[in-house]
C-alpha positions as CSV (number, residue, x, y, z in Angstrom):
1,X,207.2,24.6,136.4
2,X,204.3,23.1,138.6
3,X,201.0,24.8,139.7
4,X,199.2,23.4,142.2
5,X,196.0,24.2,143.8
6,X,193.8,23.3,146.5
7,X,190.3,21.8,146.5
8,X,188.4,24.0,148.9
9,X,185.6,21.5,149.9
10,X,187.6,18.4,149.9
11,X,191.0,19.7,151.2
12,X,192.9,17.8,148.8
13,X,195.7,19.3,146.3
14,X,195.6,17.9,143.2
15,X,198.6,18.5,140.3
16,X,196.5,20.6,137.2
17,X,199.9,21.6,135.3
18,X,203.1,20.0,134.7
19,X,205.3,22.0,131.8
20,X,208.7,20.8,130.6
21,X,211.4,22.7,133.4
22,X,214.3,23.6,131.1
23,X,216.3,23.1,134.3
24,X,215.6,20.0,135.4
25,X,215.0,18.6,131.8
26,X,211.8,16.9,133.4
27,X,209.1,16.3,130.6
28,X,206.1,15.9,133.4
29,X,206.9,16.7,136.7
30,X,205.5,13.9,139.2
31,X,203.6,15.7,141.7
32,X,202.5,12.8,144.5
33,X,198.5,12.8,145.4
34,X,198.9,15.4,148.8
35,X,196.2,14.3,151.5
36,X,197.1,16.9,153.5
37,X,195.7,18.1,156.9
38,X,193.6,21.8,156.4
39,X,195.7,23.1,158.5
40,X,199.1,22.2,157.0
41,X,201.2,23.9,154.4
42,X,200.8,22.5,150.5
43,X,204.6,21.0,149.6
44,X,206.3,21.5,146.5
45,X,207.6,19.3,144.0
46,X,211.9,20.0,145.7
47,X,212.9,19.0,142.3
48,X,211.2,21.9,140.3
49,X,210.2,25.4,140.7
50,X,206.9,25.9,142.0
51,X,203.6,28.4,142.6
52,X,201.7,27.1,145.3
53,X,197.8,28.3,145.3
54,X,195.6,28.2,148.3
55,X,192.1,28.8,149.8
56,X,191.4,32.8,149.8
57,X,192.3,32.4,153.8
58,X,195.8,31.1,153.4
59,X,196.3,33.1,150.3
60,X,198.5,35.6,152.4
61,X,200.3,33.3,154.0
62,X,201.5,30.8,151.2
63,X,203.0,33.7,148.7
64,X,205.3,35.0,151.1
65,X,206.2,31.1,150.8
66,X,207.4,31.9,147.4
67,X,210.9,32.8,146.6
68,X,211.7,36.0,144.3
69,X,214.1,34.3,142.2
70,X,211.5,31.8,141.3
71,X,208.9,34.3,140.2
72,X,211.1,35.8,137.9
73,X,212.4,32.8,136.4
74,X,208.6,31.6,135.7
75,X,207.9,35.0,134.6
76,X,211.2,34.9,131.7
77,X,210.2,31.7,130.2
78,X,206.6,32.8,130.1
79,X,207.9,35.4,128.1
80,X,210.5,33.9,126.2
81,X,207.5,31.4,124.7
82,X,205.2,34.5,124.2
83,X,208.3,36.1,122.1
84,X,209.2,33.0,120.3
85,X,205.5,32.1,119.0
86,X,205.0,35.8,118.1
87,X,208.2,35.5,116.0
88,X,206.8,32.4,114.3
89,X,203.9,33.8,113.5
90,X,205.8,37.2,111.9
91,X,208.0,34.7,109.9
92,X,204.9,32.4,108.8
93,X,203.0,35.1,107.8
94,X,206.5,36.9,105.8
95,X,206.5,33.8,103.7
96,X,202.7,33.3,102.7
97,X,201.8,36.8,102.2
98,X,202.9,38.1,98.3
99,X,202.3,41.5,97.4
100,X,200.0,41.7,93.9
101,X,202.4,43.2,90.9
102,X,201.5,45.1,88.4
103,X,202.2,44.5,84.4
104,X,201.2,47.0,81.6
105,X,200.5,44.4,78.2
106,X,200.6,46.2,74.6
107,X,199.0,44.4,71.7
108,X,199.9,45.8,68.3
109,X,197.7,44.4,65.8
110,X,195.2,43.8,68.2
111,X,191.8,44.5,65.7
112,X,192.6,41.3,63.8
113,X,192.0,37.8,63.9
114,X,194.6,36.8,66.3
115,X,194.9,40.0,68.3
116,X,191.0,40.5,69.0
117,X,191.1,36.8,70.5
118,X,194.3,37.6,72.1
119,X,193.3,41.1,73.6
120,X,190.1,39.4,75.1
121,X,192.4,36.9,76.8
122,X,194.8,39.9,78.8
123,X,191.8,41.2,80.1
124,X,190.6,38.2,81.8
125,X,193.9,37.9,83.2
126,X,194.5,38.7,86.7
127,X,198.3,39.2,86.4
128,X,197.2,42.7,83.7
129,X,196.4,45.8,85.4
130,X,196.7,47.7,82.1
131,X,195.7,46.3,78.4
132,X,196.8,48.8,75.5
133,X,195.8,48.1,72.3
134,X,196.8,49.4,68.4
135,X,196.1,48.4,65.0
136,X,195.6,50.4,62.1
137,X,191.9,50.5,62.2
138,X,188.5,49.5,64.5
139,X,190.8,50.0,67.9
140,X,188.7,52.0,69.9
141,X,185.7,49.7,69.3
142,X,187.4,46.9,69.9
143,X,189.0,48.4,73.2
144,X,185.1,49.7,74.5
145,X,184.1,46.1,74.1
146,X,186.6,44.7,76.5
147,X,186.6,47.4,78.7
148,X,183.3,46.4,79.0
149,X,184.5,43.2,80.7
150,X,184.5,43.0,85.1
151,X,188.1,42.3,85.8
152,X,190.3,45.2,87.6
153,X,192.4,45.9,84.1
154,X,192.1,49.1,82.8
155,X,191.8,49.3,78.9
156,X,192.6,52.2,75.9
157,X,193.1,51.8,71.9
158,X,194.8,54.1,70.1
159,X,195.1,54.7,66.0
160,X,197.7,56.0,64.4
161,X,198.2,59.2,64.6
162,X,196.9,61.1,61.2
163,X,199.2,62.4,58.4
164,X,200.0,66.4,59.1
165,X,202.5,68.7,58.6
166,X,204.7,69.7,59.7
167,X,205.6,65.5,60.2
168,X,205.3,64.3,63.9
169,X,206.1,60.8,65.5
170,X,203.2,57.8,65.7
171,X,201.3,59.7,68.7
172,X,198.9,56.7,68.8
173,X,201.9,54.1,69.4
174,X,203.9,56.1,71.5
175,X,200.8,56.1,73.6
176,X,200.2,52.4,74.0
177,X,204.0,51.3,74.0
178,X,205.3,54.1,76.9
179,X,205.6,52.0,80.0
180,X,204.8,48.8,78.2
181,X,206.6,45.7,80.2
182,X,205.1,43.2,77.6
183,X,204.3,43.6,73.9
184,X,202.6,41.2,71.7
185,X,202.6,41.8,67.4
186,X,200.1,39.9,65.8
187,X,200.3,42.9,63.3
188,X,200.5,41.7,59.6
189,X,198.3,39.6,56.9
190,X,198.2,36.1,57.2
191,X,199.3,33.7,54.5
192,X,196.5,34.2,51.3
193,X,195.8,31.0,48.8
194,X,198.7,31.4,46.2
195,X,201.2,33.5,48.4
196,X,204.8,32.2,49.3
197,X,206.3,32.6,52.4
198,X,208.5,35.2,51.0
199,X,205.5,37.0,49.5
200,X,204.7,36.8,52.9
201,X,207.9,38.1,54.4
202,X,207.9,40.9,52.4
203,X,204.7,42.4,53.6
204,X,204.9,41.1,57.3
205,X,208.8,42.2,57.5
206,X,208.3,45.8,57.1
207,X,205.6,46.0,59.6
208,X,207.4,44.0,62.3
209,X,210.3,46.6,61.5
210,X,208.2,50.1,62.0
211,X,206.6,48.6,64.8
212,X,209.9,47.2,66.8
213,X,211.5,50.6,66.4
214,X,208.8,52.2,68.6
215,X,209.5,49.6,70.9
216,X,213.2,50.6,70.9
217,X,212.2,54.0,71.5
218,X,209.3,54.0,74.0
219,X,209.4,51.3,76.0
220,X,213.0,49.4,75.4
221,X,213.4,47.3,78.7
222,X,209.9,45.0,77.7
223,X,209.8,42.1,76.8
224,X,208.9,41.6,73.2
225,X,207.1,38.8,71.6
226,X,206.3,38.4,68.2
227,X,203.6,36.7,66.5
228,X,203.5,37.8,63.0
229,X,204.5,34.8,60.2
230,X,206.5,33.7,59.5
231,X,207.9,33.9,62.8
232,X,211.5,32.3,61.9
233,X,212.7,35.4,59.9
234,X,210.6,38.5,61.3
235,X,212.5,37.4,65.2
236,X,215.4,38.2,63.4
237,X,214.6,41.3,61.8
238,X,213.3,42.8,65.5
239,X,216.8,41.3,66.9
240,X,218.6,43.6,64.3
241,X,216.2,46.9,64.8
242,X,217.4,46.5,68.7
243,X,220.6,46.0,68.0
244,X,220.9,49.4,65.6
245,X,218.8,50.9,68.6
246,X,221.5,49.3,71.3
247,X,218.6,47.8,73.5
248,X,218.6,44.6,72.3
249,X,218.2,42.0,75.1
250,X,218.2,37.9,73.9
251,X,215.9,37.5,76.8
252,X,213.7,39.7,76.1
253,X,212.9,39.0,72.3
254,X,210.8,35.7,71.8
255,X,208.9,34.0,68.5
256,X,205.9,32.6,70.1
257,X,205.2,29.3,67.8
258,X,202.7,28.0,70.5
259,X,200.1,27.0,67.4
260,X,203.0,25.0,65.8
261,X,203.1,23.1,69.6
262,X,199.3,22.9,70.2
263,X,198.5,21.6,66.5
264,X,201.3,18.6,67.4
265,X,199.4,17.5,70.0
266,X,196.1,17.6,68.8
267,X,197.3,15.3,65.8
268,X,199.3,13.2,67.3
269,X,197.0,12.5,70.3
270,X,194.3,11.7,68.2
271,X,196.8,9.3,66.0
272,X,197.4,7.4,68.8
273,X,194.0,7.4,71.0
274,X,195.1,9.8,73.9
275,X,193.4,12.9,75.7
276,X,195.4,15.6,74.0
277,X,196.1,17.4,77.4
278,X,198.2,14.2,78.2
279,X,200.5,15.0,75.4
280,X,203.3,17.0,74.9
281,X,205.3,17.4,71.7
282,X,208.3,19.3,71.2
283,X,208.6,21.2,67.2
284,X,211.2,22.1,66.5
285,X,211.8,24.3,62.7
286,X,210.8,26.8,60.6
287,X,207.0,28.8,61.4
């Protein structure tokens, strides 16, 4: 459609808006220069729809000019283009908005060398809202220390629970695993000068085994991932507690070998001259 106006000093009419008319599938609506006499009407583009706007003393005269139909045609697609860039902006905003999740991470083992480092690392993460940790000793000091730390995670250590009788379930793993949707186990000793793997294995096995059955039992639908060496053979032992349990999930049981990959780099970056970050080496074997 077409607005015109009038100049009030210089009696002229000018054209100060020409919009695409859907109708007419004009793209700019070519309004002539109107010299017009003050006393004569303004014209309208015949080809378009058209508001015509005079001095406040014609004012009167020139809307009764103006045909019905025409008002409430301009008035729809001024609508129609109000509702269709408020949709936009609905959709845009649908797709860019995310709503913040929340994820409970247990570390078991998390007073040692690995899990300390580890711990300190979920509680600078944005993604944890809730950091439980367990080991057998120095938990709750090691849990005030990283509580201590300004993110919005909360943070609790627990112990196991003391030998009494009558006997009664791990109160202090039950507590960190309930709700659990991630569990790390760095639990176990690491490899001593003169010790096998299986010397190893035997010690690391059974620890891995106690501590995947309270994952079974407490919080079965998390996702498990096991640290403790060597990682090739304690992944299968947790793959057989689940199955006795009948929660085991493939995809939810992982070996994280992640030193085995970072190590690769490192060497072989420095082998051939390259910044380590530029490298990327697959291993593949036994941890």
């Amino acid at each position: 459609f077409c607005i015109i106006i009038t100049d009030q000093y210089h009696h002229r009419w000018h054209r100060i808006l020409a919009d695409r008319c859907d109708g007419c599938k004009m793209t700019r609506a070519k309004v002539p220069d109107l010299q017009r006499r003050t006393n004569s009407r303004p014209a309208i583009h015949p080809s378009i729809d058209g508001l015509a706007l005079a001095p406040s003393n014609r004012s009167t005269h020139f809307l009764k000019q103006i045909n019905n139909n025409n008002i409430i045609m301009i008035m729809n697609r001024v609508a129609n283009k109000a509702i269709s860039a408020a949709l936009r902006t609905t959709a845009a905003r649908t797709f860019t908005t995310t709503t913040p999740s929340s994820a409970k991470v247990a570390v078991l083992g998390a007073a040692g060398g690995i899990g300390q480092p580890l711990s300190l690392l979920c509680k600078l993460s944005p993604e944890v809202t809730e950091l439980s940790c367990y080991d057998i000793v120095g938990t709750p000091g090691v849990a005030a220390d990283l509580s201590h730390i300004p993110t919005k995670s909360s943070t609790t250590g627990a112990l196991p629970a003391p030998v009494s009788w009558p006997l009664r379930g791990d109160g202090g793993l039950e507590e960190t695993l309930k709700g659990a949707d991630i569990v790390v186990i760095p639990a176990g000793v690491p490899r001593k000068p003169g010790m096998t793997r299986d010397d190893l294995f035997n010690t690391n096995a059974s620890i891995v085994k106690t501590l995947v059955e309270g994952c079974a039992e407490y919080c079965p639908d998390a996702m498990i991932a096991i640290i403790s060496n060597p990682v090739n053979s304690t992944v299968p032992i947790a793959a057989e507690v689940l199955k006795k349990a009948g929660v085991y999930n493939p995809k939810k049981l992982v070996g994280v070998t992640t030193l085995d990959v970072c190590r690769a780099n490192t060497f072989v970056a420095n082998s051939i001259g390259k910044d380590p970050k530029d490298v990327d080496v697959t291993v593949i074997g036994g941890h």
